[in-house]
VEXROVO-165007 format. One record per residue (C-alpha): residue in three letters; z, y, x. Coordinates in nm, 3 decimals. Example, Ala and Ser with C-alpha at 12.3 -4.5 7.8 and 13.67 -1.06 7.14 Angstrom:
2
<node lolum="Ala" up="0.780" north="-0.450" east="1.230"/>
<node lolum="Ser" up="0.714" north="-0.106" east="1.367"/>
This chain:
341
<node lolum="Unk" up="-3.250" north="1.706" east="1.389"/>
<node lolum="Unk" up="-2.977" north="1.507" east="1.556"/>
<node lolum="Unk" up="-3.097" north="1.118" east="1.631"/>
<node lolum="Unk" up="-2.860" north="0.847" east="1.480"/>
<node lolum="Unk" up="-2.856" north="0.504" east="1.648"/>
<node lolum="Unk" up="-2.662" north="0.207" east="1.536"/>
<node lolum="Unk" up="-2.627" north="-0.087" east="1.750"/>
<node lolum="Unk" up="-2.489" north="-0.420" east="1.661"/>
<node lolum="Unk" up="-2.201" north="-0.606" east="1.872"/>
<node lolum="Unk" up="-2.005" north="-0.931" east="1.914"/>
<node lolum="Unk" up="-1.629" north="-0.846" east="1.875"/>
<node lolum="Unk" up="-1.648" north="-1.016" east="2.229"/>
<node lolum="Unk" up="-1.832" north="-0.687" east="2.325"/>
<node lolum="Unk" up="-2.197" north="-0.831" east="2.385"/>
<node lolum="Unk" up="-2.494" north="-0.614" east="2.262"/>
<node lolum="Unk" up="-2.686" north="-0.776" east="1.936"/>
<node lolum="Unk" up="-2.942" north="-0.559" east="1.866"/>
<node lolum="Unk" up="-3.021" north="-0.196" east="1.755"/>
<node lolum="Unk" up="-3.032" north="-0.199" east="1.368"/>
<node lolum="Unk" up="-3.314" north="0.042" east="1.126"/>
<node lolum="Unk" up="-3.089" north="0.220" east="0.924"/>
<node lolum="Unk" up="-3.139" north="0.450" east="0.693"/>
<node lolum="Unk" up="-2.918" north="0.635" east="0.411"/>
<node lolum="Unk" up="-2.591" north="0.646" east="0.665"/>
<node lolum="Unk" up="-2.259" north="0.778" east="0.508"/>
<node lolum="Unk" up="-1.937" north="0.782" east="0.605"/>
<node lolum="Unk" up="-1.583" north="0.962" east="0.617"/>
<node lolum="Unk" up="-1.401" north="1.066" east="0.909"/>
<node lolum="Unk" up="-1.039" north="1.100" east="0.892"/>
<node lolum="Unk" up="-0.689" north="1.022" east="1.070"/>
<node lolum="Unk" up="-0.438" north="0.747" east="0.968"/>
<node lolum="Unk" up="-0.650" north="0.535" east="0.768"/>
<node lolum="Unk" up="-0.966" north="0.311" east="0.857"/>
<node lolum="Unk" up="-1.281" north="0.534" east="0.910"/>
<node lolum="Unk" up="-1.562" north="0.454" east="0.640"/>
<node lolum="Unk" up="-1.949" north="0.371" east="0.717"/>
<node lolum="Unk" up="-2.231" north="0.295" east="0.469"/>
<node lolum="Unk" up="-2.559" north="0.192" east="0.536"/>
<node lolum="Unk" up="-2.898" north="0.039" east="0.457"/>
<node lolum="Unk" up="-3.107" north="-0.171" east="0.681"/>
<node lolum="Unk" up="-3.481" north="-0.359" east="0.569"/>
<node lolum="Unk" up="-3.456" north="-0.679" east="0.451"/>
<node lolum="Unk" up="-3.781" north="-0.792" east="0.672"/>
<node lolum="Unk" up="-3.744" north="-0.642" east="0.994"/>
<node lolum="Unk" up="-3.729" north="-0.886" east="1.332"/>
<node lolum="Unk" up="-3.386" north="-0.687" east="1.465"/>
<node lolum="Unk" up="-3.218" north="-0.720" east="1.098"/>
<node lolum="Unk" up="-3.089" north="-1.145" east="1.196"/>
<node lolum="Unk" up="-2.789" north="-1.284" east="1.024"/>
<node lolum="Unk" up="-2.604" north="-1.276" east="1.386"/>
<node lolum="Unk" up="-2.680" north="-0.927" east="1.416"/>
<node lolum="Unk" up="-2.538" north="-0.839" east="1.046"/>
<node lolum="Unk" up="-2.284" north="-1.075" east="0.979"/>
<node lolum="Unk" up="-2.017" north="-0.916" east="0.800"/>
<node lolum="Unk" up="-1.645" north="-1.023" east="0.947"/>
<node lolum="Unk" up="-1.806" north="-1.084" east="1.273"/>
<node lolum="Unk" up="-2.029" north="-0.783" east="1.397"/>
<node lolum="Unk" up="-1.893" north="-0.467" east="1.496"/>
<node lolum="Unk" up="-2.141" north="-0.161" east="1.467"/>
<node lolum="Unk" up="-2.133" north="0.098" east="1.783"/>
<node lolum="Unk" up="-2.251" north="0.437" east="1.646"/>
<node lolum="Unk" up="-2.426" north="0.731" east="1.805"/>
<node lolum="Unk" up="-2.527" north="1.063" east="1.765"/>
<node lolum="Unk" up="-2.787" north="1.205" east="2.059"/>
<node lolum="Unk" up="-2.706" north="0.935" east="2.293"/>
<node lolum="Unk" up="-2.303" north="0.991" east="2.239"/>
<node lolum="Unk" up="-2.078" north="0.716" east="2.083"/>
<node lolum="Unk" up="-1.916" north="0.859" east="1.826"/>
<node lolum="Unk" up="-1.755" north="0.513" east="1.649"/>
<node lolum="Unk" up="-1.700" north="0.177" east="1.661"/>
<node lolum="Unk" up="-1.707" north="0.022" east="1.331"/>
<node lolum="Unk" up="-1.649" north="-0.328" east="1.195"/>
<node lolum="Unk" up="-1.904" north="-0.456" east="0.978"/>
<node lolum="Unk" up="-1.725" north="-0.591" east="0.642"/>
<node lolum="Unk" up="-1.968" north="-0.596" east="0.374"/>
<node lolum="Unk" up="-2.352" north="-0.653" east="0.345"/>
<node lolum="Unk" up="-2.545" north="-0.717" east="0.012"/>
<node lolum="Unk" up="-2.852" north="-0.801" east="-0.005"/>
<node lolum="Unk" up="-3.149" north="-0.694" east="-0.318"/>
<node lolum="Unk" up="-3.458" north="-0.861" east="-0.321"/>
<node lolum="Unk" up="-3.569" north="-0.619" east="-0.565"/>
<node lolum="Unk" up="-3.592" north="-0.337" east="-0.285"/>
<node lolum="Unk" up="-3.613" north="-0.560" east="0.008"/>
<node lolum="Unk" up="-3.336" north="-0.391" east="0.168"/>
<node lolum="Unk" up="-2.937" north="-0.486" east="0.298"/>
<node lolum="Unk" up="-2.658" north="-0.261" east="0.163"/>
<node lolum="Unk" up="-2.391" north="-0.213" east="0.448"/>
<node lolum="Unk" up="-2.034" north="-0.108" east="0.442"/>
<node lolum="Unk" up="-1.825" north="-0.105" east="0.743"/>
<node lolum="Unk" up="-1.441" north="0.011" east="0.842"/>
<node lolum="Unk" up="-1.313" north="0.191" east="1.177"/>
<node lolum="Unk" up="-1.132" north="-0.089" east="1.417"/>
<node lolum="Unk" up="-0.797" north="0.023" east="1.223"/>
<node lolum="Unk" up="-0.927" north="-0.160" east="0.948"/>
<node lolum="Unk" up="-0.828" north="-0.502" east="1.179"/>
<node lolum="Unk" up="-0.441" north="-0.406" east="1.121"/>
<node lolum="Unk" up="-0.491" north="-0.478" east="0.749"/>
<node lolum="Unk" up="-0.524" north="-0.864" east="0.819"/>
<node lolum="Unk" up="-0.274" north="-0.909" east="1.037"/>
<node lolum="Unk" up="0.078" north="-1.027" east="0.900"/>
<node lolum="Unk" up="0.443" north="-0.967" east="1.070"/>
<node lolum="Unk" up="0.580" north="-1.254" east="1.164"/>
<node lolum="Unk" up="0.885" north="-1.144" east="1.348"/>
<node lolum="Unk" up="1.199" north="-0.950" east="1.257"/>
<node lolum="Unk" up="1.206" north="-0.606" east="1.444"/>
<node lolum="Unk" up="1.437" north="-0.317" east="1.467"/>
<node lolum="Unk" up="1.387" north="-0.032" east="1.670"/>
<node lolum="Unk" up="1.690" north="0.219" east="1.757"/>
<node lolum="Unk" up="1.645" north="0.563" east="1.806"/>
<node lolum="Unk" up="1.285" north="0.459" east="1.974"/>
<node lolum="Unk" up="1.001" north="0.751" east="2.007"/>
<node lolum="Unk" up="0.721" north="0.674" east="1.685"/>
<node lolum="Unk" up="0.463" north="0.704" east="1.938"/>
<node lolum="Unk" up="0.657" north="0.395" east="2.102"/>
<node lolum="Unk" up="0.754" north="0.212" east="1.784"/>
<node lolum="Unk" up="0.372" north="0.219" east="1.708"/>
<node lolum="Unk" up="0.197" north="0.077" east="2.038"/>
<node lolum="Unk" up="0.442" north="-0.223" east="2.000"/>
<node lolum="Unk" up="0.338" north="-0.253" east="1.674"/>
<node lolum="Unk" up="-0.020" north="-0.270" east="1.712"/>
<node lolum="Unk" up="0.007" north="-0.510" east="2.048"/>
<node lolum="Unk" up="0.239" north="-0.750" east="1.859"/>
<node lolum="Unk" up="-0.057" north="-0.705" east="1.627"/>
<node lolum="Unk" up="-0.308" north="-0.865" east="1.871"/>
<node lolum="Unk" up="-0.063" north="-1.108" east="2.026"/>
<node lolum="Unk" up="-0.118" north="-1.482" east="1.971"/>
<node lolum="Unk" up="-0.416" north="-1.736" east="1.995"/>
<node lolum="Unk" up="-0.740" north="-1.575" east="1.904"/>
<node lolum="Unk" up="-0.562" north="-1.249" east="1.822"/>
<node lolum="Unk" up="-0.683" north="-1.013" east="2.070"/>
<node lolum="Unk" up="-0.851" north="-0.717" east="1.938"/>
<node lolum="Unk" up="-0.877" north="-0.506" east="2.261"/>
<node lolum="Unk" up="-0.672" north="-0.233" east="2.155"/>
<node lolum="Unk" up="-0.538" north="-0.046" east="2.462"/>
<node lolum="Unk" up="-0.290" north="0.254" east="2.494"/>
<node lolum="Unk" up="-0.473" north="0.631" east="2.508"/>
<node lolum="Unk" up="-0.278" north="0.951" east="2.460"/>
<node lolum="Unk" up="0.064" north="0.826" east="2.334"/>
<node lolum="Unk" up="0.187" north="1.178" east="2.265"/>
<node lolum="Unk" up="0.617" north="1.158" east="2.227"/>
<node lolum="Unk" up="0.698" north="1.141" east="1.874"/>
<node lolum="Unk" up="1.094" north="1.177" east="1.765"/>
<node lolum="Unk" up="1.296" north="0.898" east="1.759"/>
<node lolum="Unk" up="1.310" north="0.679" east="1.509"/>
<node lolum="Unk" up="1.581" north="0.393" east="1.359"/>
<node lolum="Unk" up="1.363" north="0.114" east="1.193"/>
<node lolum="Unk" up="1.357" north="-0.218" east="1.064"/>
<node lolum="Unk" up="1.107" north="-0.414" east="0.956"/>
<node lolum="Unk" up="1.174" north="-0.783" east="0.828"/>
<node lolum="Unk" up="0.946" north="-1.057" east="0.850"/>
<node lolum="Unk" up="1.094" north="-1.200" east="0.476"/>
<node lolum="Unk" up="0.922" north="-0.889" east="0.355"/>
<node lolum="Unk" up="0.542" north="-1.035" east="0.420"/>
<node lolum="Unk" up="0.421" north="-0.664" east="0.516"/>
<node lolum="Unk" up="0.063" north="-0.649" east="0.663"/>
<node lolum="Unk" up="0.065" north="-0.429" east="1.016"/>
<node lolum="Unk" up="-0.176" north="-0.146" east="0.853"/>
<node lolum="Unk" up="0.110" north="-0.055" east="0.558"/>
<node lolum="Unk" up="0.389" north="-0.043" east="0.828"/>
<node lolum="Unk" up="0.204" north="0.137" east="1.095"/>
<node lolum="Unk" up="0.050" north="0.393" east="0.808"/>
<node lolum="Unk" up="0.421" north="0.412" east="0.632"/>
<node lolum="Unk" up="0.574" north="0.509" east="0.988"/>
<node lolum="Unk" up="0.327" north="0.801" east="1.073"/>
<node lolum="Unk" up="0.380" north="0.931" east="0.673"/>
<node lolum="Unk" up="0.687" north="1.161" east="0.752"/>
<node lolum="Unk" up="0.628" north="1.543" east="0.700"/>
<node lolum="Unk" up="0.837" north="1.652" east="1.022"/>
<node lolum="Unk" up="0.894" north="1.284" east="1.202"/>
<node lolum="Unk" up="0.526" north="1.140" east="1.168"/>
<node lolum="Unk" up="0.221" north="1.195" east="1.353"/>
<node lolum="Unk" up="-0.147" north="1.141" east="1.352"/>
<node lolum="Unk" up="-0.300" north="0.868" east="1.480"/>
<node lolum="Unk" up="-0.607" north="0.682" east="1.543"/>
<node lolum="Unk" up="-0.808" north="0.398" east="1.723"/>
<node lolum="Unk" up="-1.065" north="0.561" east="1.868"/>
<node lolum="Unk" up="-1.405" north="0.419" east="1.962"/>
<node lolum="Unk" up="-1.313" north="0.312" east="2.292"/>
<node lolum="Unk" up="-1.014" north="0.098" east="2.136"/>
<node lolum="Unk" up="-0.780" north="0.352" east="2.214"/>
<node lolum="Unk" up="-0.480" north="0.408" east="2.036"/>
<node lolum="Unk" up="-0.428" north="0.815" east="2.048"/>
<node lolum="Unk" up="-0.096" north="0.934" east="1.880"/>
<node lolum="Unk" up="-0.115" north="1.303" east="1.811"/>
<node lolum="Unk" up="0.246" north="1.484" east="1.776"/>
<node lolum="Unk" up="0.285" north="1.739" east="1.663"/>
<node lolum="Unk" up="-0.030" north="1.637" east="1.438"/>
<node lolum="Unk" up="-0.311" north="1.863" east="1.540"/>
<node lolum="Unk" up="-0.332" north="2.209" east="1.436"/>
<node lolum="Unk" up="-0.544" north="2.451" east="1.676"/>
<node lolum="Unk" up="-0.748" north="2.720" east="1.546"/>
<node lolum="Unk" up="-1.123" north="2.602" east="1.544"/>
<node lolum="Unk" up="-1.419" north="2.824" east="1.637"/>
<node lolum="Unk" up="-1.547" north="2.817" east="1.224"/>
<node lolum="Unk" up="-1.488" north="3.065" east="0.980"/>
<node lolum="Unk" up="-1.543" north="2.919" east="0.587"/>
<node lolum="Unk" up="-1.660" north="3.103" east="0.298"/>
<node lolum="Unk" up="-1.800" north="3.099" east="-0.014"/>
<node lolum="Unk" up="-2.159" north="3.230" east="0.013"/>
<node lolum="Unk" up="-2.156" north="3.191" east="0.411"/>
<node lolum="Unk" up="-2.126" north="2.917" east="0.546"/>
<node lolum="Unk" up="-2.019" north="2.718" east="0.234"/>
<node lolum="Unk" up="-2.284" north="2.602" east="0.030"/>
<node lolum="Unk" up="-2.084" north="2.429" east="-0.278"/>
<node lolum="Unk" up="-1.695" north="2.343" east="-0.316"/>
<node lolum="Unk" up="-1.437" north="2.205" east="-0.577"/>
<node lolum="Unk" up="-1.087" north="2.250" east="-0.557"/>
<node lolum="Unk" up="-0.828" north="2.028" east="-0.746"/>
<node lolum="Unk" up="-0.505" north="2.193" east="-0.855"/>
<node lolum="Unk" up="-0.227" north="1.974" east="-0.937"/>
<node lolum="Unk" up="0.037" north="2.098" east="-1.122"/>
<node lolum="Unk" up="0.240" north="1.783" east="-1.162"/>
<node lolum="Unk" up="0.306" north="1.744" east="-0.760"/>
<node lolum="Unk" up="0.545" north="2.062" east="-0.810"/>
<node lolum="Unk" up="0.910" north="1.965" east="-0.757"/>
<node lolum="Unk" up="1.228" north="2.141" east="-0.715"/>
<node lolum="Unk" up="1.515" north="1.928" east="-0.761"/>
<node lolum="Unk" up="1.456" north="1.664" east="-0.522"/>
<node lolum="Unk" up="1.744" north="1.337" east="-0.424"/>
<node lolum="Unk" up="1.676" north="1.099" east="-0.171"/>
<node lolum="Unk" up="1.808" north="0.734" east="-0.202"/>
<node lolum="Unk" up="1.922" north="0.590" east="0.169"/>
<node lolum="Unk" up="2.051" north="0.253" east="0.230"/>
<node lolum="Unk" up="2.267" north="0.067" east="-0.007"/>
<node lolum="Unk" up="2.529" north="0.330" east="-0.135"/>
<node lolum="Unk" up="2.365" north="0.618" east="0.059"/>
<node lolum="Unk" up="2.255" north="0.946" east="-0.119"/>
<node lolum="Unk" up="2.159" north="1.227" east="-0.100"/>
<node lolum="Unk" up="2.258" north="1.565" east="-0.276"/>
<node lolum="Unk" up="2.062" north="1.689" east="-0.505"/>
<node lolum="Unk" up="1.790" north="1.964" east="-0.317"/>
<node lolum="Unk" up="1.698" north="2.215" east="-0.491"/>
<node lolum="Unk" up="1.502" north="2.551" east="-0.543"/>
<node lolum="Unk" up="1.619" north="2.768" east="-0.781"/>
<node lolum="Unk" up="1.308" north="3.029" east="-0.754"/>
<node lolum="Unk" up="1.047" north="2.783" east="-0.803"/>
<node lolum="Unk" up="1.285" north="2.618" east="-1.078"/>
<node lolum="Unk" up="1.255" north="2.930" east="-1.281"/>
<node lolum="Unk" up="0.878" north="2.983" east="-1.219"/>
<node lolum="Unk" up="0.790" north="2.615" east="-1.311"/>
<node lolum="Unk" up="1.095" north="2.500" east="-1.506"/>
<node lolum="Unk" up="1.305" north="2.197" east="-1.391"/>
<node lolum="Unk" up="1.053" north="1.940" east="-1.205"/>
<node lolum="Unk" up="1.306" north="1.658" east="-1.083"/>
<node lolum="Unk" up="1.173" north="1.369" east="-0.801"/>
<node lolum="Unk" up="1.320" north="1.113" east="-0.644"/>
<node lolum="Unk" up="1.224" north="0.914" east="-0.346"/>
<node lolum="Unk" up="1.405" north="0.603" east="-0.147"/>
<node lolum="Unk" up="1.466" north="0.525" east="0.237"/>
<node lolum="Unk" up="1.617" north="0.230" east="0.353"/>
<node lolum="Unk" up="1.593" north="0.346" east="0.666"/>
<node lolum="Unk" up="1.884" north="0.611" east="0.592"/>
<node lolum="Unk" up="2.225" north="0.562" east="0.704"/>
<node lolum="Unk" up="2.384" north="0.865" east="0.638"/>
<node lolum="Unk" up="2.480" north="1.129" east="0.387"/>
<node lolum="Unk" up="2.355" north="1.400" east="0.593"/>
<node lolum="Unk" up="1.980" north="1.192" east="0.715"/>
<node lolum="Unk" up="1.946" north="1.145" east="0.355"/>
<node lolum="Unk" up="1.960" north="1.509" east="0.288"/>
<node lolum="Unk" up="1.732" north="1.571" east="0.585"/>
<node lolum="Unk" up="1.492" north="1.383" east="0.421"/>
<node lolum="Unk" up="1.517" north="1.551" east="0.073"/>
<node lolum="Unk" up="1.482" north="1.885" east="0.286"/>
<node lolum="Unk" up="1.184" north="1.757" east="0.390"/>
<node lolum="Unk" up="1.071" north="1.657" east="0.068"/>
<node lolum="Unk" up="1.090" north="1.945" east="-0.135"/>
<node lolum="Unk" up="0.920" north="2.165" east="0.159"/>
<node lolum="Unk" up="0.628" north="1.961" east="0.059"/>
<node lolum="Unk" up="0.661" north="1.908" east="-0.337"/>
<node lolum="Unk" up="0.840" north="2.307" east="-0.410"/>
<node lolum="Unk" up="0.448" north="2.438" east="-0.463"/>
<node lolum="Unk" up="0.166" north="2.288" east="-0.679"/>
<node lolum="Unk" up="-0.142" north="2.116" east="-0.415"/>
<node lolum="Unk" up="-0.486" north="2.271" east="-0.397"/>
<node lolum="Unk" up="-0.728" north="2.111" east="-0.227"/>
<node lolum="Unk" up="-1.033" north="2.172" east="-0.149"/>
<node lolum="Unk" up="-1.394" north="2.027" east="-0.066"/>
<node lolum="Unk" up="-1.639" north="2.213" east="0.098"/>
<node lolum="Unk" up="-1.999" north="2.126" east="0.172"/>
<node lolum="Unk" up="-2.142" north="2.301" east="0.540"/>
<node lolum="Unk" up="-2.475" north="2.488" east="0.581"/>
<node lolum="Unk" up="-2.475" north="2.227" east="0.912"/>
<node lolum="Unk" up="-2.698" north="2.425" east="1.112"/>
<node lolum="Unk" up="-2.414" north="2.695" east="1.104"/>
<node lolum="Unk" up="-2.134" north="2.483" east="1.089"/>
<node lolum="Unk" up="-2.089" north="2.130" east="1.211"/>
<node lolum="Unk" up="-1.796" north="1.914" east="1.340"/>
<node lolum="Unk" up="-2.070" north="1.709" east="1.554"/>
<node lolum="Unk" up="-2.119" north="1.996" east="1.716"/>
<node lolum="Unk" up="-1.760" north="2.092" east="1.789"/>
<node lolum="Unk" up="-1.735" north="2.393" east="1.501"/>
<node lolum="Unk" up="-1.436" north="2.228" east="1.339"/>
<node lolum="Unk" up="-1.240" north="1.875" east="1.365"/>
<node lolum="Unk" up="-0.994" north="1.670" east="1.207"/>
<node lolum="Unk" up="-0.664" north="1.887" east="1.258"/>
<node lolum="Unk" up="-0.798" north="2.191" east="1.335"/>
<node lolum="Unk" up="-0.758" north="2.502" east="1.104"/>
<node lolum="Unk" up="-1.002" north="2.775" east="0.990"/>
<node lolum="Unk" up="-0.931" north="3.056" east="0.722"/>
<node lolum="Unk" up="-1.124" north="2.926" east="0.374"/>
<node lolum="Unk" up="-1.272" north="3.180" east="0.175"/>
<node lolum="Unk" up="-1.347" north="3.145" east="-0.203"/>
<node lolum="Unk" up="-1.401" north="3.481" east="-0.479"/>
<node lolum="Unk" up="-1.527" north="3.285" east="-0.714"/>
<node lolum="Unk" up="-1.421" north="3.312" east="-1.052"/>
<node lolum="Unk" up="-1.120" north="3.122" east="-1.129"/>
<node lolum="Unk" up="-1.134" north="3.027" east="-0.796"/>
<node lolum="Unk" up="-0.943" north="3.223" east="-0.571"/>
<node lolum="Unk" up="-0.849" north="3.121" east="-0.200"/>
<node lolum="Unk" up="-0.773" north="3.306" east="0.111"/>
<node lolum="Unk" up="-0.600" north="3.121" east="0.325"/>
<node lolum="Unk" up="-0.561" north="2.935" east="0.680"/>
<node lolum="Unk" up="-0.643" north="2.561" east="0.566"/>
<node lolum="Unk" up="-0.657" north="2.241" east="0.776"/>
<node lolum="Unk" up="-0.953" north="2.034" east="0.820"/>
<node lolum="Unk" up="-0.821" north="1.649" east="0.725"/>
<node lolum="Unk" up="-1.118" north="1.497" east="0.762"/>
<node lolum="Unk" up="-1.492" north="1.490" east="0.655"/>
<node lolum="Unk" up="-1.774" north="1.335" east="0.499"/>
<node lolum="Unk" up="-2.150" north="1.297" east="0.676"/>
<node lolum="Unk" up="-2.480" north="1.204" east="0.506"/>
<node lolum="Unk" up="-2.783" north="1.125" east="0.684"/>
<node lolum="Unk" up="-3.108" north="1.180" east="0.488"/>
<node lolum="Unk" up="-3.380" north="0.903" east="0.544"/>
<node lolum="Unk" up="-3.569" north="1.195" east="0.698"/>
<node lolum="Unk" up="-3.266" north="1.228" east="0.922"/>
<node lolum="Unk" up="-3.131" north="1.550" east="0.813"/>
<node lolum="Unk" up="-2.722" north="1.579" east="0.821"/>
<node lolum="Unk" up="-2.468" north="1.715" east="0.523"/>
<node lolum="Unk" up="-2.149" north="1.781" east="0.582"/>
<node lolum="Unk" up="-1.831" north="1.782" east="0.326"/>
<node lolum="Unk" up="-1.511" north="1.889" east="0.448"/>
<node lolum="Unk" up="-1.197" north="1.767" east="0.337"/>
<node lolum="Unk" up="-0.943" north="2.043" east="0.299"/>
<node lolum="Unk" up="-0.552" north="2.067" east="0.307"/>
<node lolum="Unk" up="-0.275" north="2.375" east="0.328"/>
<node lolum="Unk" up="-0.028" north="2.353" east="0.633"/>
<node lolum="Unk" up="0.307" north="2.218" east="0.456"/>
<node lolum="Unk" up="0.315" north="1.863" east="0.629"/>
<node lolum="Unk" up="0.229" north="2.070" east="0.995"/>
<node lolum="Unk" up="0.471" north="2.382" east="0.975"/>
């Protein structure tokens, strides 16, 4: 079985101490803070209040001697009942979401990749801001036209996630656990090594089907009098009936951006979204181990009843679980390829 080890840090980057945890969980995804749960003994000489001291300690994670995340420990609750400490911890994204804009910006026909490094420095700018974050892959992302106001109060980790959301313009992105922010454009989509079915490798799944996300007259509101046409699809409107959406971007000057975007919008929203879970047999199957990751795409395979899939699929992310005996479970979080073709 793989050995866990979680370590406690000062933001400052000075070791703490190497914590006894047991019952680990977390999700792994792109775009969003990384999650981490935890439990440590209540009694135990390494378990200190400066070595778990939620808002201060960050949590270094490893898996056989590799660092696999750098966490930021938020929460810790304490039962006297079971003598243990309940953790919960965020990725070092999770930093962005408690920092404020103070500036007016506007960026003009500026690569996202570029929009989003200044971002996230102006983000650690200022007395007793620094947060270490330092530039890693900044892969070139289109140009963008965007303002952002300082009237408007918005917190860095809405603006930063709101400017990678864009089904043909955005990207994936990340800091890593080095503090390394990697931009991925186009976002990830490489064929992985794993091949997923039911009664293979797949040991349980659900799938949620949601027929309400299907649109096919889609209009796009721009800035002030802008607007789109309305974008539609008369196929799916006479498979589904009409299913009308609209959307706003202020960030839309034009006519013809506007109905760029609506394009854009009903390649995502034309077909109802499936999307599946799926828990690993891990000794056949395991991101740790390089079998599938975030981005990368594998053909799912469910006969199953009312369940039917057969399809290329992208991995968005994942869930891990490590047993107090120390064995791993995997969940996979699945998605089709609209917002990557």
């Amino acid at each position: 079985m793989p050995d866990w080890r979680v370590e406690a840090w000062t933001r400052a980057g000075a070791y703490l101490a190497t914590l006894p945890v047991r019952n680990i969980q977390g999700e792994v995804w792109y775009n969003k803070p990384k999650q981490l749960r935890f439990e440590v003994p209540l009694y135990h000489p390494a378990v200190t209040r400066a070595a778990v001291d939620p808002g201060k300690s960050e949590l270094r994670v490893f898996r056989d001697n590799v660092h696999r995340l750098t966490m930021v420990l938020w929460d810790a609750t304490a039962s006297s009942g079971d003598a243990q400490i309940s953790c919960s911890a965020e990725s070092l994204e999770s930093y962005l979401g408690l920092r404020r804009l103070d500036q007016d910006l506007r960026y003009s026909a500026a690569p996202g990749g570029t929009i989003m490094w200044d971002l996230i420095n102006r983000a650690q700018t200022g007395t007793d801001a620094a947060l270490g974050f330092i530039q890693g892959t900044i892969q070139t992302a289109p140009n963008r036209t965007i303002s952002y106001l300082k009237d408007d109060l918005n917190m860095y980790d809405q603006i930063t996630s709101d400017l990678a959301d864009d089904s043909s313009l955005g990207f994936d992105w990340e800091i890593d656990q080095l503090r390394r922010l990697q931009i991925y454009y186009p976002r990830p989509q490489a064929q992985s090594r794993a091949r997923l079915e039911w009664g293979g490798v797949i040991t349980g799944y659900s799938v949620q089907v949601q027929g309400k996300y299907e649109a096919n007259n889609i209009v796009v509101k721009g800035n002030e009098s802008i607007r789109s046409s309305a974008i539609i699809d008369t196929a799916k409107r006479s498979q589904y009936g009409l299913r009308q959406y609209a959307d706003s971007n202020t960030d839309l000057m034009t006519v013809t951006t506007a109905n760029e975007a609506a394009t854009r919008l009903l390649n995502l929203r034309r077909d109802v979204r499936e999307t599946p879970q799926v828990s690993l047999k891990t000794d056949l199957v395991n991101p740790w181990d390089g079998d599938i990751w975030m981005g990368q795409l594998a053909p799912l395979i469910i006969n199953d009843g009312w369940t039917q899939f057969n399809q290329q699929m992208r991995c968005d992310g994942f869930q891990f679980t490590v047993s107090k005996q120390g064995s791993e479970s995997i969940v996979l979080y699945m998605s089709d390829l609209r917002e990557v073709t």
